[in-house]
N, C-alpha and C positions, 0 to 999 in steps of 0.2 A: 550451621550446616545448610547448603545449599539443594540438597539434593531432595526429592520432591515426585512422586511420581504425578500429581499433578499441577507440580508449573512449570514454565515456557521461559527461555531468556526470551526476550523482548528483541528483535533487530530493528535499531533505531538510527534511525536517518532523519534529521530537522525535512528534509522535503515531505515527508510521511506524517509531519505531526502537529507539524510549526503556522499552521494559516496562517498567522499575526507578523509572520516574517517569510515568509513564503509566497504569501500570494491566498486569497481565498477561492477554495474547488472543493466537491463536495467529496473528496479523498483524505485531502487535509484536514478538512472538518472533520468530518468521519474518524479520522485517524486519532486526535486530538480528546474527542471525547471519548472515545475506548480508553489512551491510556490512561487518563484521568481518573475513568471509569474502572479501568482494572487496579491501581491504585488504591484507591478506595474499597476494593469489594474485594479481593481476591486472598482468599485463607492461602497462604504461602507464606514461609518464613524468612525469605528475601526477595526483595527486587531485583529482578538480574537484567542487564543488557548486552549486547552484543552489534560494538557499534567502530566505526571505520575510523573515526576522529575523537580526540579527546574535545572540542566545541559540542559531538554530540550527547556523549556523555557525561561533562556539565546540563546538559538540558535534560536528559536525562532525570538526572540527579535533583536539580532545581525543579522540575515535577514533583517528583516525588515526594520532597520535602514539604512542595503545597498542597496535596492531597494526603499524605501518610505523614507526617512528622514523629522522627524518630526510630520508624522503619528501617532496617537491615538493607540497603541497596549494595550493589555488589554489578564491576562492570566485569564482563569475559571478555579476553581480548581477543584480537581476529587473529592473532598468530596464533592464539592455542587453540583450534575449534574444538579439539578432543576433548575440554571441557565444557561442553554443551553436552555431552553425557551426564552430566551430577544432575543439573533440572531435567534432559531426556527428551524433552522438545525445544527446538527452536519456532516463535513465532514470527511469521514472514508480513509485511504487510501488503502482500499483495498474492495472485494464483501462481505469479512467474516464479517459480522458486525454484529453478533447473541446475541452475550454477551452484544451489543450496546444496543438491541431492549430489555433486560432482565434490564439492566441498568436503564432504561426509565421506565419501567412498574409498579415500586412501585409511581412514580409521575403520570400515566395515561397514556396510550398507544397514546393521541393526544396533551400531550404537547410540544412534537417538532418531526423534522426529523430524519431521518440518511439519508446519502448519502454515499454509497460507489462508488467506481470503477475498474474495471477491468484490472488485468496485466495479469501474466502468469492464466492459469482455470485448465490445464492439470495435479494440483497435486492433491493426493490424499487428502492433505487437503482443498484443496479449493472445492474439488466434495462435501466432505464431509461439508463443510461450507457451501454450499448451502443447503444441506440438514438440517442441523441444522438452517438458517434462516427461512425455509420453517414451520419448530415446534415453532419455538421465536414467541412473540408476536409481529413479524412482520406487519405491515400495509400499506395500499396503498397510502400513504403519506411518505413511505420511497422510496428510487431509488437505482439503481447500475447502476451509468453511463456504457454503451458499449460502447468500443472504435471503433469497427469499426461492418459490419454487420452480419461478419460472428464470431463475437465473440457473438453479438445479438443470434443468430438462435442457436447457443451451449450453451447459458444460457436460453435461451426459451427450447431446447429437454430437458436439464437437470429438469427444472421445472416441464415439462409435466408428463414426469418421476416421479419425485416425487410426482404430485400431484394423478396419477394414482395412485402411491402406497397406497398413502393415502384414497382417495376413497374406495379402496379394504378390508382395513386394518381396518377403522373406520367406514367402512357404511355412510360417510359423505362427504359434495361439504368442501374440504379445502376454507378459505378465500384468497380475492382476495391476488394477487400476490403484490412484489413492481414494482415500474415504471420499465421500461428498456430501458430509450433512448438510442441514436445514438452518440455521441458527443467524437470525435475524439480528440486525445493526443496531446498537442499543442507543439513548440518552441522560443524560440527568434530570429526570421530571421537574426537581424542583425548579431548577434554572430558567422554566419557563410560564413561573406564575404572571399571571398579566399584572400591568401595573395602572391604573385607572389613569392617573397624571397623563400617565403616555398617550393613553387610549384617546381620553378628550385631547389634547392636542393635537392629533393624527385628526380626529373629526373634524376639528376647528380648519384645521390646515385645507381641507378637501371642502368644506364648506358643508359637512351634514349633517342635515337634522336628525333631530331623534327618531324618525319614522323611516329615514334612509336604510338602505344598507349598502351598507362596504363589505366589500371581498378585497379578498389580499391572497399576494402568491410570493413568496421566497426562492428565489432561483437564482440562477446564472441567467444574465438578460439577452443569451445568445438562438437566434433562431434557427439553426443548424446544430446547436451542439445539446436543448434544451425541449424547445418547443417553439411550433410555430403561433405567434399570439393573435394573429387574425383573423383565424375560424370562431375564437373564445369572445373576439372583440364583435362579429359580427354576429354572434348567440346574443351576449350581451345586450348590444344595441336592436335586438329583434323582442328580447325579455323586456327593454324598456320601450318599445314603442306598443307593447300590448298591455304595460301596466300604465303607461299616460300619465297624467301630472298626479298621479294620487299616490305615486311613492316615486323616488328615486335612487337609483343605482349609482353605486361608484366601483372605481378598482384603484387600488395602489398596490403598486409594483416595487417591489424592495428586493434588488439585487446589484448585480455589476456590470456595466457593458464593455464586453471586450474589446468593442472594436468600435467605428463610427460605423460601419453597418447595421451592425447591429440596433446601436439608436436610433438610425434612421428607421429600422423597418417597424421597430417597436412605437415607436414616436409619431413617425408621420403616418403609420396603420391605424392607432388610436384618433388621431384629429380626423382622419377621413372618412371612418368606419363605424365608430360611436360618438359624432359628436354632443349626445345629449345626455351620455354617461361620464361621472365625472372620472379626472382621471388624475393621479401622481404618481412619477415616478422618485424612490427613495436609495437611496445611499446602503447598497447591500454589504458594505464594508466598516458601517457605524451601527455597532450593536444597540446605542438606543434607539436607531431609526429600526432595526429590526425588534426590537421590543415591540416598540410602537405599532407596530404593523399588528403584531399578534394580539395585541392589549388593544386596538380601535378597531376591530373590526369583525364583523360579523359572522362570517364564513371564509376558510383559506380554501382558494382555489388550486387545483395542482395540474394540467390537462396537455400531459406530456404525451408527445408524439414522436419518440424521437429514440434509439437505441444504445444513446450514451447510457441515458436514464436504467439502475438494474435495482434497486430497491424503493429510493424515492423516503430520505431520513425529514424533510422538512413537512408531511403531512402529519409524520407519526408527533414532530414538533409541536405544530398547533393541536394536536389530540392532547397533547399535556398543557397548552392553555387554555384547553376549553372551548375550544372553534371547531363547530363540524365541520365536516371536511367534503370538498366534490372534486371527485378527482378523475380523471381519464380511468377504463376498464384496460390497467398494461402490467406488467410486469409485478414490483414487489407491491403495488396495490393491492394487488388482487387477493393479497395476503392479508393486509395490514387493514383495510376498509372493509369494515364489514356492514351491513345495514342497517347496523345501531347506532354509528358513529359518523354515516357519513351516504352521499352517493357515487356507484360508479357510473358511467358513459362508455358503453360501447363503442370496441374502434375495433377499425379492418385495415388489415394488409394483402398486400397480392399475394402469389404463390412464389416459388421458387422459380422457376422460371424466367421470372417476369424481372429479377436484376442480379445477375448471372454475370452479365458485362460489369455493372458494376460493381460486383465483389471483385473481378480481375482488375479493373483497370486500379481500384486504390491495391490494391495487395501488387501491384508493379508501379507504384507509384504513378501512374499516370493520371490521378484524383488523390484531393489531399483526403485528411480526415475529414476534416467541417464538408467537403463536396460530397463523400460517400453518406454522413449521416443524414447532409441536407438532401439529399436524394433520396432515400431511404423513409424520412419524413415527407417528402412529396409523393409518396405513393403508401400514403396512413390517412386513415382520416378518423377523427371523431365522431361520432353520431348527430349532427347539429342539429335534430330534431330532439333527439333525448336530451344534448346537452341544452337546448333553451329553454326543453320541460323542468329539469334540473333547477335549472336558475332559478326559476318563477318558482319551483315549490320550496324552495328556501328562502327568496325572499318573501314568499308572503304565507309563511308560518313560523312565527319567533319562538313559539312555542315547542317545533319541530326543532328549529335551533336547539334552545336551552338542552332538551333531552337530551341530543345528540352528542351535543360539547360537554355533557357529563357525561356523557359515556364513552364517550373518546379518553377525555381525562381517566377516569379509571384505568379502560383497557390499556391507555400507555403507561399508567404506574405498574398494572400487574402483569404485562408482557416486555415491555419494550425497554424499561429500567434497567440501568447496570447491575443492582442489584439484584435480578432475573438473571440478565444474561452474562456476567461473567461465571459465574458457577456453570452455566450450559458449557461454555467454551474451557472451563477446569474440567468436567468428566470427559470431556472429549479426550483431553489428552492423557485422562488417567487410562482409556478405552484405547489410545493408541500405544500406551505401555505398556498395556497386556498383551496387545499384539509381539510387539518385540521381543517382550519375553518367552511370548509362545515361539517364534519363528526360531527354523533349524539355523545352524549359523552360516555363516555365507564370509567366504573371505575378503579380505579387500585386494583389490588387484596389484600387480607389482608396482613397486615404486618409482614413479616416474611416469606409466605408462597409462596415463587418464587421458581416452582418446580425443577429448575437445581439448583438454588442457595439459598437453606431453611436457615431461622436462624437457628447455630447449635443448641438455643435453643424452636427453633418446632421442629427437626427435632428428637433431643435427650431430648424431654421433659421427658419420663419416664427414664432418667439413674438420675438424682439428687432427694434429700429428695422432695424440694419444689423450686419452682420457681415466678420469679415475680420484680416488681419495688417496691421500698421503700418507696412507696405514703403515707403519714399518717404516718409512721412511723419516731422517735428519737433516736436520737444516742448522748449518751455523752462519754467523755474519757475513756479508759479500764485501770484498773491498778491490777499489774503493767503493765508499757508501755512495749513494746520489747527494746533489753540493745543497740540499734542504731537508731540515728534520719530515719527520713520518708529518706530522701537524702542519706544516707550511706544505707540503704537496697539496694532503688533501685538498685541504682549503682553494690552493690551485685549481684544483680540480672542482670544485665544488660541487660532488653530487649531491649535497642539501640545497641544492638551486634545482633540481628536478623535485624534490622529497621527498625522495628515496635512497637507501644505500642498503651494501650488504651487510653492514653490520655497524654498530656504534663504532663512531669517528673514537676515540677513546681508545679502542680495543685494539685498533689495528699498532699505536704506537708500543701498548701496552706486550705484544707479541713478538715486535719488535726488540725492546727490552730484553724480555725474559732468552730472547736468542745469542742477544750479543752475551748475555752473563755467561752465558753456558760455554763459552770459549772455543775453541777448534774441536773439540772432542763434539760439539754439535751438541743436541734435544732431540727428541721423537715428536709426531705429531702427539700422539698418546699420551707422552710425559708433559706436554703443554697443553693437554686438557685438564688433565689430574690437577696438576698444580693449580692451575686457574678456574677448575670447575666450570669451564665450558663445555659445552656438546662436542665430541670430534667434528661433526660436519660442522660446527660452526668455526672452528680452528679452522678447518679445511679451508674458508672462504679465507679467513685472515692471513691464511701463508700464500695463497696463489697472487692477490693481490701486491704480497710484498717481495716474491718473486716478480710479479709484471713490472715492477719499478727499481728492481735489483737492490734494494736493502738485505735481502738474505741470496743464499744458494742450497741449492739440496749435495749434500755430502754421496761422496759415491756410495754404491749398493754394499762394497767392504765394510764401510764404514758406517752405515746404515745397520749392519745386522748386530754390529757391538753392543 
């Protein structure tokens, strides 16, 4: 039995899940350790997905099998979404889920959920995707999990936003919003016990004594889309010219550089800016160089400035290896760092006012993304007076360490664990079931007339002579036939070289067939579903096409009504 009031099909797409074949971003990361994580934790009596390709639903499956062996996996296919009613929520892996709520609305806008949730918000397509879920026939039985609360309060102004517009625009109260809980991006604690081997190695490699300290930061190495690393390097280098030769500072850097700007800014900032701090840059795409980072070193630094950044999952990381953590005062920080496990730094931004132009100029494309975030970052800054106090009181209390990195450690086993947070994310959608059930019913709109997505034929009803199903009507064989069987046109034709068609190559000879047996006296569409047990509309597709190629003819309307 699949049905469940609190579980989700899974909509699975390898770009949502797959880092390791994908490309590493902290989406796919992200993504990967959920489903892993719900896998593992999730009281459901099947895994269910909802996925566009059978490659994804092998992956899918091959999941599953390495975290749940022996588990009930069960894929839904995209043709029948009407069975995403038996589990009652669809899980989305991202806010945009607009084409979801459009999807749903030829079955009734209350036969199941959507669930999205929230990664990067600050691009223009996800502004823009709120604003389109805002028109979908959206309903208060769908959610976008927030990951943390100041990703809350930016998808609530964005709403306000909209729904003001809306007011304005239509003289009307828009309908209620979807949910917006709280419910933070989880991990596998254990995955990231430190490993000593690594740890000394990492030391050896940077050159540091036992009395050193290393800081270490996991990121994407991009200074536009991440953080800018030159305010931290010239903290840094101000922390180590007032602690002098009786201790020394290092940083290694473990992530990926997009681009060769990138390295350069990161690269030739550090040789000019700290040269008396040491410094390595690691390989943020080799998990034992990312071991290694969290196993040799002393403190994880994190001192984002920057509005890709909406949770910030690589602090709560080194919280479960045991690294206190100093991280910029921003976003899902301000959640996850609390002052037993870590320090924040104050950071300031302008007002609204103050980049106005450049919200327009990327929303018309006339600024890419990397320009509007690196702008955006050039009017933030860190506290560099707090952030050097920071420095210096972690590196010169190890004892402050030790307390801190056990208390990070815990708080990320008892908050931040799949084992935590998939249950939060099962009552949510047990909480969006009730809703459903409570709501009055609501029909689904005519057939055909989904106004983003019309049947082309509502939409282009007056460009053909006449339109319609072949109800009542007969068809017997045309002659002469066309000079090539049903299977060699196709083929001809090849629409498996687009990969698509209306229906199995198969079917169409197969209707074929059953027409010529029926002799002059002709079949009904009717009588050629019955026998074949297909859908009349799917028969429909099969006789027009065999009309367009003149294999058959429709028998007159006399001959029709016999």
């Amino acid at each position: 039995m699949t049905g469940h009031a609190t579980n989700a099909a899974i909509y699975f797409a390898a770009d949502g899940y797959d880092p390791g074949a994908k490309g590493i971003n902290g989406r796919r990361v992200a993504g990967e350790s959920f489903i892993r994580g719900f896998f593992r934790h999730a009281e459901v009596p099947a895994l269910l997905s909802f996925a566009q390709k059978r490659a994804d639903q092998d992956l899918f499956a091959r999941f599953a099998g390495q975290e749940r062996p022996g588990h009930t996996v069960q894929h839904l296919p995209l043709r029948s979404p009407q069975r995403l009613a038996e589990p009652g929520t669809l899980f989305f892996p991202s806010p945009n889920f607009a084409h979801e709520c459009w999807r749903r609305a030829p079955h009734g806008p209350a036969s199941w959920s959507v669930c999205g949730i929230t990664h990067t918000i600050s691009t223009k397509g996800v502004m823009q995707g709120f604003f389109d879920l805002r028109m979908a026939p959206q309903m208060e039985w769908d959610a976008i999990i927030c990951t943390s609360r100041a990703v809350q309060s930016a998808v609530l102004t964005q709403m306000e936003m909209i729904d003001e517009h809306a007011r304005a625009r239509f003289m009307a109260n828009p309908p209620p919003r979807p949910q917006l809980p709280v419910i933070p991006l989880g991990i596998d604690c254990t995955a990231f016990a430190p490993d000593p081997a690594a740890g000394a190695g990492l030391r050896a490699r940077l050159g540091a004594d036992k009395g050193d300290v290393v800081f270490t930061c996991i990121a994407r190495l991009t200074p536009y889309e991440k953080f800018d690393p030159l305010p931290f390097y010239i903290a840094l280098a101000e922390a180590q010219r007032r602690l002098g030769a009786r201790q020394k500072l290092h940083l290694a850097l473990c992530g990926i550089f997009r681009d060769a700007y990138s390295r350069k800014v990161f690269e030739d900032g550090a040789a000019r800016l700290m040269p008396d701090v040491g410094f390595l840059v690691l390989d943020g795409a080799d998990p034992a160089e990312r071991r290694a980072a969290l196993s040799g070193a002393d403190v994880f630094a994190f001192p984002i400035d920057n509005i890709q950044e909406t949770f910030g999952l690589a602090p709560i990381e080194a919280m479960a290896a045991g690294l206190p953590v100093l991280v910029s005062d921003w976003d899902g920080m301000r959640d996850t760092v609390t002052p037993d496990v870590g320090l924040r730094v104050p950071t300031r931004t302008l007002g609204p006012g103050h980049a106005i132009s450049e919200a327009l100029r990327h929303f018309g494309g006339a600024d890419t993304y990397p320009q509007y975030c690196a702008l955006a970052s050039q009017m933030t800054a860190i506290d560099m007076r707090a952030l050097v106090e920071a420095i210096l009181a972690l590196a010169g209390n190890p004892a402050l360490r030790r307390k801190m990195g056990t208390a990070g450690k815990a708080r990320a086993a008892g908050l931040y664990d799949w084992r935590v947070i998939v249950p939060q994310m099962q009552a949510l959608w047990g909480e969006l079931a009730a809703r459903r059930r409570a709501a009055v019913a609501l029909a689904p709109p005519p057939a055909g007339r989904l106004p983003v997505a019309p049947s082309p034929f509502v939409y282009f009803a007056e460009y053909p002579t006449a339109a319609g199903s072949f109800a009542g009507v007969r068809f017997a064989s045309a002659a002469p036939q066309p000079p090539l069987p049903v299977a060699e046109v196709l083929a001809l034709r090849n629409y498996a070289g687009l990969g698509r068609s209306t229906e199995r190559p198969e079917a169409f000879a197969t209707m074929a067939e059953a027409i010529a047996a029926a002799g002059s006296a002709g079949i009904s569409r009717d009588e050629l579903a019955s026998a074949h047990k297909y859908n009349p509309l799917t028969v429909d597709r099969l006789l027009i096409w065999l009309l367009k190629y003149g294999y058959i003819r429709r028998l007159p309307p006399a001959q029709s009504r016999k």
